[in-house]
C-alpha positions as CSV (number, residue, x, y, z in Angstrom):
1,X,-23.4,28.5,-16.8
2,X,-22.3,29.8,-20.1
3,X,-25.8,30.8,-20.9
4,X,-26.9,32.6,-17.6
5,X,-23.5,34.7,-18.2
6,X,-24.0,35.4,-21.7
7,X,-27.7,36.9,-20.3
8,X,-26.1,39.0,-18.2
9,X,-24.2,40.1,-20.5
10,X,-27.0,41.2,-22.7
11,X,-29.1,42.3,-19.6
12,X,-25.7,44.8,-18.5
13,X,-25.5,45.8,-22.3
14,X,-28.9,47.1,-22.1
15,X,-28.8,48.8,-18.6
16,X,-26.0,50.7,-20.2
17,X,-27.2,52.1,-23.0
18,X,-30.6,53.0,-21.5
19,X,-29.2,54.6,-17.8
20,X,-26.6,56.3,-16.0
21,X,-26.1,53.1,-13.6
22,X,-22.3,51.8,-13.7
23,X,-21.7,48.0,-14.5
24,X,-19.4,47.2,-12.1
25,X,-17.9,45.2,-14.4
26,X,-16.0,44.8,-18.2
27,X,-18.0,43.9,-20.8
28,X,-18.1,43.0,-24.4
29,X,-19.7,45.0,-27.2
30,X,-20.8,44.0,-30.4
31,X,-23.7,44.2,-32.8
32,X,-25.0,40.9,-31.8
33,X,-24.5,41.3,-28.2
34,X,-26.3,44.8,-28.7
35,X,-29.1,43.0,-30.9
36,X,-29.5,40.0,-28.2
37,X,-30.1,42.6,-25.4
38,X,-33.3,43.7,-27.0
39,X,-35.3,41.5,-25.0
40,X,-34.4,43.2,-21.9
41,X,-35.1,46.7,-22.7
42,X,-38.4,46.7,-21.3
43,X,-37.2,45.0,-18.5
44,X,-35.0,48.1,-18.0
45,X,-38.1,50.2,-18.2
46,X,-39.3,48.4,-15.1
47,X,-36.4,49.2,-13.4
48,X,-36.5,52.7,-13.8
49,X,-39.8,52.5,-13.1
50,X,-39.6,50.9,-9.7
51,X,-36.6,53.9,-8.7
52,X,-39.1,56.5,-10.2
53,X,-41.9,54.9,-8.0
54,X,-39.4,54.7,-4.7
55,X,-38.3,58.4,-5.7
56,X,-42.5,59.5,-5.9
57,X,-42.8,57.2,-2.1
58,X,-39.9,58.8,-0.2
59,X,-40.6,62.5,-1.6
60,X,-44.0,62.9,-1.0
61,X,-43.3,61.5,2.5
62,X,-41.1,64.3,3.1
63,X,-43.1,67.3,1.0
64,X,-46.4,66.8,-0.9
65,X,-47.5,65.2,-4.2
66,X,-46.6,67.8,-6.6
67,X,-42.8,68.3,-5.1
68,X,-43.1,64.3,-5.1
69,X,-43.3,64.1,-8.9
70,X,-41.0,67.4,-9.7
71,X,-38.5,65.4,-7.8
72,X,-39.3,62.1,-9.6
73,X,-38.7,63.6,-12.9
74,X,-35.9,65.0,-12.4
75,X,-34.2,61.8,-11.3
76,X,-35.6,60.2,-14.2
77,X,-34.0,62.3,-16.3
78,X,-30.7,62.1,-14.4
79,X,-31.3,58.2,-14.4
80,X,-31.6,58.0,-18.1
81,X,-29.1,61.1,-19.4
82,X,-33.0,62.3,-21.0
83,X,-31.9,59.7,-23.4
84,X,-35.6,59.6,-25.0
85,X,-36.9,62.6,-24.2
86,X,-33.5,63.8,-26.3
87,X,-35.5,62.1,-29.0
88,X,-38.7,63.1,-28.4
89,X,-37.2,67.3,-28.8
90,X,-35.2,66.0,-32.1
91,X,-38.2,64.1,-33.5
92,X,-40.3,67.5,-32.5
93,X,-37.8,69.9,-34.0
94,X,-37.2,68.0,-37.2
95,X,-40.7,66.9,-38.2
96,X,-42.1,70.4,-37.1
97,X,-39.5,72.3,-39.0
98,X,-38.3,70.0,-41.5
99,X,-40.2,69.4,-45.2
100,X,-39.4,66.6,-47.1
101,X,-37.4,63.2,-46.2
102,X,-34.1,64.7,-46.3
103,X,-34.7,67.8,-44.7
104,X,-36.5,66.3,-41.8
105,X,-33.2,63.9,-41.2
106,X,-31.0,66.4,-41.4
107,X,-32.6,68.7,-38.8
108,X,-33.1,65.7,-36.6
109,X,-29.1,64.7,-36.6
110,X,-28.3,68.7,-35.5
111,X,-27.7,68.2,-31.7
112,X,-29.1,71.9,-31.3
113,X,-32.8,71.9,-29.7
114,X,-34.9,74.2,-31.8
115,X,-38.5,75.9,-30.4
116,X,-40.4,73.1,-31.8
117,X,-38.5,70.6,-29.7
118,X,-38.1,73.3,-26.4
119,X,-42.2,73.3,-26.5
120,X,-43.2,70.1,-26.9
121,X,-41.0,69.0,-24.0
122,X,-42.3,71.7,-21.9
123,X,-46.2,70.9,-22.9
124,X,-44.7,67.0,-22.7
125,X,-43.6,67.6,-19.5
126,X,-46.7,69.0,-18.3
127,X,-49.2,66.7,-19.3
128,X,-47.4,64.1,-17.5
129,X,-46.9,66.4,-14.4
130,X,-50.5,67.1,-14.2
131,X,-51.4,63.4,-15.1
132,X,-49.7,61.8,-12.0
133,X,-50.8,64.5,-9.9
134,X,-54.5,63.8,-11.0
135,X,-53.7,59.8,-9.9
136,X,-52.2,60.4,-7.2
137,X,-54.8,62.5,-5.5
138,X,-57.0,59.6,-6.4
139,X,-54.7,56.4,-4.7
140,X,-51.1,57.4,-4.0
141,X,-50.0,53.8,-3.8
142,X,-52.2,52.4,-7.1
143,X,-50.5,55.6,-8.9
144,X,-46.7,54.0,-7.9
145,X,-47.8,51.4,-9.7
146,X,-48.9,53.3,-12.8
147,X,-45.9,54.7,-12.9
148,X,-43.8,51.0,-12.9
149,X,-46.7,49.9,-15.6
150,X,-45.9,53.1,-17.6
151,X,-42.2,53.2,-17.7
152,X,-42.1,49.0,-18.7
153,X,-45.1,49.1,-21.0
154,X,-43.5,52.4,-22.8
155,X,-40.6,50.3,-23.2
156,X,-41.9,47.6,-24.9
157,X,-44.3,49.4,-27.3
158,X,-41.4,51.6,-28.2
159,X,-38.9,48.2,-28.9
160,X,-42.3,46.5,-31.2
161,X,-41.2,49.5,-33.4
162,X,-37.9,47.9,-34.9
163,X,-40.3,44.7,-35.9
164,X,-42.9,46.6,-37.6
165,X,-41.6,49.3,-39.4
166,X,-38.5,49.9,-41.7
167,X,-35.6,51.6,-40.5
168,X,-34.6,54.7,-42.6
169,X,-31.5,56.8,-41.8
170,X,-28.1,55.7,-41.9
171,X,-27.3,52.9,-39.7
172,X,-23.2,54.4,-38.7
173,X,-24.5,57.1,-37.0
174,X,-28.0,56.3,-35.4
175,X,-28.7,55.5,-31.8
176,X,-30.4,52.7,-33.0
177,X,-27.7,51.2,-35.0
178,X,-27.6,47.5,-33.9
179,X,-31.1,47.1,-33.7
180,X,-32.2,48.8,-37.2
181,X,-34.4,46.0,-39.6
182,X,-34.6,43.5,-37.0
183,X,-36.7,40.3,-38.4
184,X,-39.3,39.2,-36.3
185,X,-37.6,37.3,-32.9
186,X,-40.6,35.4,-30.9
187,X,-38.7,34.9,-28.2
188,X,-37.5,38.4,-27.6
189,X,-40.7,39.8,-27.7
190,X,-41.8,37.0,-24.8
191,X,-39.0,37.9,-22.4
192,X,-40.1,41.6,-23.0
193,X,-43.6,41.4,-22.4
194,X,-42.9,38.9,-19.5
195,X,-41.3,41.9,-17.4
196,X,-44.8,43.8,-18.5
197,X,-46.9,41.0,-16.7
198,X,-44.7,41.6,-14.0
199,X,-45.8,45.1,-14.1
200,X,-49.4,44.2,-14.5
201,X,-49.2,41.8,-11.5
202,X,-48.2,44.8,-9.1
203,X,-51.7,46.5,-9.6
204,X,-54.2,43.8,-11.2
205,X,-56.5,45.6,-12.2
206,X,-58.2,44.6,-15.8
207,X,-59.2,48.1,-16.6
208,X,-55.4,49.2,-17.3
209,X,-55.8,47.1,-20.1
210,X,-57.8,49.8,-22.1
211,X,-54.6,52.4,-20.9
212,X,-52.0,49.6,-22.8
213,X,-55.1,49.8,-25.8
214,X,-54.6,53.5,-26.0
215,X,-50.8,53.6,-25.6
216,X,-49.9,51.0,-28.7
217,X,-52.9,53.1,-30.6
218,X,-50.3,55.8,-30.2
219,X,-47.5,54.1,-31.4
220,X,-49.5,53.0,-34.4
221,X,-50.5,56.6,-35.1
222,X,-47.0,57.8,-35.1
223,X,-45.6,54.8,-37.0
224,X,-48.1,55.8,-39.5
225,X,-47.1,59.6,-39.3
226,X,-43.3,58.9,-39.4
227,X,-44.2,56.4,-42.3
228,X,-45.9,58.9,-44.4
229,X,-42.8,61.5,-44.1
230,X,-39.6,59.5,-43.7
231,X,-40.3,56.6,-44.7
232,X,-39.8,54.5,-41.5
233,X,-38.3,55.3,-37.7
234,X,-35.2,56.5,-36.5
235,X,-33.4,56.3,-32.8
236,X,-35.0,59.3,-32.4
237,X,-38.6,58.5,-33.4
238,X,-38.2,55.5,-31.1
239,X,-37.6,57.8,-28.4
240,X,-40.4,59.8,-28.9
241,X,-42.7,56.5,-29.1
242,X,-41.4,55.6,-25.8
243,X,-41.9,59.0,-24.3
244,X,-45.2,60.3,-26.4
245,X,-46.5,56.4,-24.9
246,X,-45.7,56.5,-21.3
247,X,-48.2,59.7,-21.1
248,X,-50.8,57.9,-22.8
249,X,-51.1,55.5,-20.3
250,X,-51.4,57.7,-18.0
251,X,-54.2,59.2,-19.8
252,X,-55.5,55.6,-20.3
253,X,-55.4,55.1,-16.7
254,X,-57.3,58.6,-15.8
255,X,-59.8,57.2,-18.6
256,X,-60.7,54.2,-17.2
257,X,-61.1,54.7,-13.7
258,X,-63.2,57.6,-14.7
259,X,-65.5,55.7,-16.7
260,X,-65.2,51.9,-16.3
């Protein structure tokens, strides 16, 4: 009993820092409880996917497609507080603007959103419009599962980042804070990529694997880049992995239904 009510705990801790949605309930915080509720941040990723996907269903009953995934966006955003794509615009403003390690991390702390980060949400923003639209003209219903996949599978990529690369700013005033230089935890990693079977149960299809393919390719590409400047990844950067990967597998998907 113990157990199943420490996981919730965990599960709750997680739902909170990653959405809006109230816990209707007290709980604790610490740096372990915030490290143990790793495991489940993909798992939140499939719930927002699933209210993004109901949000797509019910608008484009009542409009069209492209209303459909205006609308879905912007309760996403609301859903989350644009908690990564808050990342993604810091990561975008300090890396575009920034020279040198210290430079960079200082531009990426100011809360101010430069024109590096106001574009590349906009172009962001786009491509992911325009990438669901070109799905969903295809198989509305395959594409509400795309967009579960996407959200979970984001997720999990984005968490791999705290096993596999060094964390490098400092740790009392990053988003990331508890989870910064993680060691390697098995187990975590199988809960996570449990809720992406899930995912991949919802639309079985063995093509989509190529669009997972091409999303971790991304987050390798960008470890290497944040790697080669800082030195590592931030809260930010791992909100821009999350963000930057959830288009690519839309692309993925576009990619392989095209071609395979």
């Amino acid at each position: 009993m113990k157990t199943i009510k420490n996981e919730l705990i965990y599960f709750a801790t997680a739902l909170m820092f990653f959405t809006r949605i109230p816990v209707p309930f007290t709980i604790p915080y610490s740096g372990e409880i915030m490290n143990k509720s790793q495991k489940y941040f993909s798992w939140i990723g499939l719930l927002v996917g699933l209210i993004n996907a109901a949000i797509l269903y019910l608008s484009t009953q009542l409009f069209n497609l492209e209303i459909g995934i205006v609308l879905m966006m912007i309760g996403s955003v609301l859903l989350t507080g644009a908690f990564h794509e808050d990342g993604f615009t810091d990561m975008c403003d300090s890396f575009g603007g920034g020279y040198g390690k210290e430079k960079i991390l200082t531009i990426m702390k100011d809360s101010r959103v430069g024109a590096y980060g106001t574009i590349g949400i906009i172009l962001l923003f786009a491509l992911k419009f325009f990438s669901i639209q070109a799905l969903g003209i295809v198989d509305l219903w395959k594409t509400l599962a795309i967009v579960i996949l996407a959200h979970t599978v984001s997720r999990f990529i984005s968490g791999t980042m705290i096993y596999t690369h060094q964390y490098v700013t400092d740790i009392d005033v990053s988003k990331s804070k508890p989870l910064a230089n993680k060691p390697l935890d098995g187990m975590a990693l199988i809960i996570g990529f449990i809720s992406v079977l899930i995912s991949f149960a919802l639309i079985p299809d063995w093509r989509l694997i190529g669009a997972f393919v091409l999303a971790y390719l991304g987050k390798i590409c960008m470890g290497w880049y944040f790697k080669k400047h800082i030195g590592g990844y931030t809260g930010d950067c791992l909100g821009a992995v999350q963000q930057v990967c959830e288009v690519l597998f839309y692309l993925g998907t576009m990619i392989v239904w095209k071609f395979i």
